[in-house]
C-alpha positions in Angstrom: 0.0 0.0 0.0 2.3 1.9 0.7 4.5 2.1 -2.5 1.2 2.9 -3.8 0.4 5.5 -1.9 3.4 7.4 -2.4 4.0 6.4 -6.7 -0.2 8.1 -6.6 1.5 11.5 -4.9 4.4 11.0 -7.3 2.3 11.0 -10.2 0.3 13.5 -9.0 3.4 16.1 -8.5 4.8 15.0 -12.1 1.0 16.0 -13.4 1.2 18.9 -12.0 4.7 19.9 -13.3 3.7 18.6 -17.1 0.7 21.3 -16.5 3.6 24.0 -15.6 5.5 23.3 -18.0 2.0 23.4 -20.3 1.4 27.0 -19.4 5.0 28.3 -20.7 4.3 26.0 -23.6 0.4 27.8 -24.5 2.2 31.0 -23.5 5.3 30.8 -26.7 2.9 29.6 -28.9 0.6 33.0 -27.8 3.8 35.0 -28.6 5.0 33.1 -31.8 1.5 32.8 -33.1 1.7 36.6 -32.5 4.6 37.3 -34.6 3.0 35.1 -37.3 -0.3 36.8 -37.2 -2.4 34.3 -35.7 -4.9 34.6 -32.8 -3.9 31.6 -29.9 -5.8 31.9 -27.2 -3.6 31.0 -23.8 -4.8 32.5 -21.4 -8.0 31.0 -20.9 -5.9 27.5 -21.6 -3.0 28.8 -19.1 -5.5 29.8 -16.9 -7.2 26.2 -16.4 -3.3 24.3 -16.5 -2.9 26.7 -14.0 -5.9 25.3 -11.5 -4.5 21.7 -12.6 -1.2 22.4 -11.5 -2.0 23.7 -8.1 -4.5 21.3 -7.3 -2.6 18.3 -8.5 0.7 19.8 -6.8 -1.0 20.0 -3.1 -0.6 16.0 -1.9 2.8 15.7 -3.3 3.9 19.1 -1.6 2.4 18.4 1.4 4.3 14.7 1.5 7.6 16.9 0.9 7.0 18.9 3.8 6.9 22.0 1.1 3.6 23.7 2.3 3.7 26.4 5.4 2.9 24.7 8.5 2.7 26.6 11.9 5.6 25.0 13.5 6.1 27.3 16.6 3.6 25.2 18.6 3.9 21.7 17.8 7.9 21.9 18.0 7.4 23.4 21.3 4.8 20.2 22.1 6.3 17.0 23.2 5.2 13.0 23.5 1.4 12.9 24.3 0.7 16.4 23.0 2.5 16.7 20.2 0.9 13.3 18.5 -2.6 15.0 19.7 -2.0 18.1 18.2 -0.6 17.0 14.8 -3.3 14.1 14.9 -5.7 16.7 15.3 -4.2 18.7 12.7 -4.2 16.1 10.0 -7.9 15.2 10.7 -9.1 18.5 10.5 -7.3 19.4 7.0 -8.6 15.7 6.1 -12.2 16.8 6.6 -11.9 20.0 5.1 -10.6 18.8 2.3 -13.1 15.6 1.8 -15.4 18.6 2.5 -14.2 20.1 -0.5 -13.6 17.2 -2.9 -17.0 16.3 -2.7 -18.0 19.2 -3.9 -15.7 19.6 -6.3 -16.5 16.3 -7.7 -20.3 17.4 -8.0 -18.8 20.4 -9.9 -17.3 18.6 -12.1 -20.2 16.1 -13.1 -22.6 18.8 -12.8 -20.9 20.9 -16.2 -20.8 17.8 -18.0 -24.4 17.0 -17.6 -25.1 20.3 -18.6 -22.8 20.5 -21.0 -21.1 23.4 -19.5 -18.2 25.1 -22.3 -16.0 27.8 -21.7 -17.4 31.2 -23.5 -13.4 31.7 -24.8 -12.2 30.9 -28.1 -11.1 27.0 -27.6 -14.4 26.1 -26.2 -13.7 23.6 -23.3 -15.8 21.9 -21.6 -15.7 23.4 -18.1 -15.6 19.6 -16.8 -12.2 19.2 -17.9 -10.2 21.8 -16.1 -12.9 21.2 -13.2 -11.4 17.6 -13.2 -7.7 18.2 -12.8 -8.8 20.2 -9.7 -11.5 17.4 -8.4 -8.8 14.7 -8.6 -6.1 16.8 -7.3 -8.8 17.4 -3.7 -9.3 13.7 -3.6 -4.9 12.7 -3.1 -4.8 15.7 -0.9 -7.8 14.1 1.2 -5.8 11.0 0.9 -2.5 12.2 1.7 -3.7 13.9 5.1 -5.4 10.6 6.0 -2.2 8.9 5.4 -0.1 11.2 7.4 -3.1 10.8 9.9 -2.7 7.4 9.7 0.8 7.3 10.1 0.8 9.9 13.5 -1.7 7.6 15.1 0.2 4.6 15.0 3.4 6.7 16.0 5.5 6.7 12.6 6.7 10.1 11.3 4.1 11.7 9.0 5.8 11.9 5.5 5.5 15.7 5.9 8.1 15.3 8.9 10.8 14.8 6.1 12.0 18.2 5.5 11.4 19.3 9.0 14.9 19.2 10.0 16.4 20.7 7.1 13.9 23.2 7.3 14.2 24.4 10.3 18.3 24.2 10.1 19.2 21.6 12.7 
């Protein structure tokens, strides 16, 4: 499971970086259609890679220890209080985020039932873009049950990684 768990944030992260790498793509061929005389439309497209990227990115960051955590008080907590707190912690962002993918899911299905397009000049379906974000809710939600997961039966969360180089000790 747990090569599985952590090749689903891999791919996640590398998704997101092809969706980067996607906007500076759309964005040259904006510029060079430009200087050819042809219309390419990349922000709308740069704007939805944009919402993949970020949503796809958020599991694999947070396994990296990459996102801003409020570390003052749990490095100041020790044993009993410390697993609490960060138990606590990973629940919470857990539900929050289920919260959210559930919603976002529902997005998503709801613009392709209704056949929901973009009003720019490519004409994507809204469900598309809404995916990328959908899927990239659901690792998160998995990723903070994981490190949940991982707290409660007194292994360090993955997020714990980077914590020492972070911090400079």
């Amino acid at each position: 499971m747990r090569t599985f768990l952590n090749g689903l944030y891999k791919a996640s992260g590398l998704a997101a970086a092809m969706f980067m790498a996607g906007i500076g793509l759309a964005v040259l061929a904006q510029v060079f259609g430009r200087m050819l005389g042809m219309t390419v439309d990349a922000t709308e497209l740069s704007g939805f890679f944009m919402a993949a990227a970020t949503f796809l990115g958020l599991a694999y960051t947070f396994r990296d220890g990459g996102h801003i955590r409020i570390g003052l008080l749990v490095t100041r907590l020790e044993g009993r209080a410390r697993k609490a707190f960060e138990l606590w912690s990973c629940l919470v962002g857990a539900g929050l985020a289920a919260y959210t993918s559930v919603y976002a899911v529902i997005f998503a299905f709801e613009s392709h039932e209704f056949n929901d397009i973009s009003p720019g000049l490519l004409a994507i379906p809204f469900w598309i873009p809404q995916a990328g974000m959908a899927a990239g809710l659901v690792i998160l939600t998995v990723a903070l049950l994981d490190a949940a997961w991982a707290v409660a039966h007194g292994r360090k969360a993955g997020y714990e990684r980077n914590e020492d180089a972070v911090l400079g000790e």
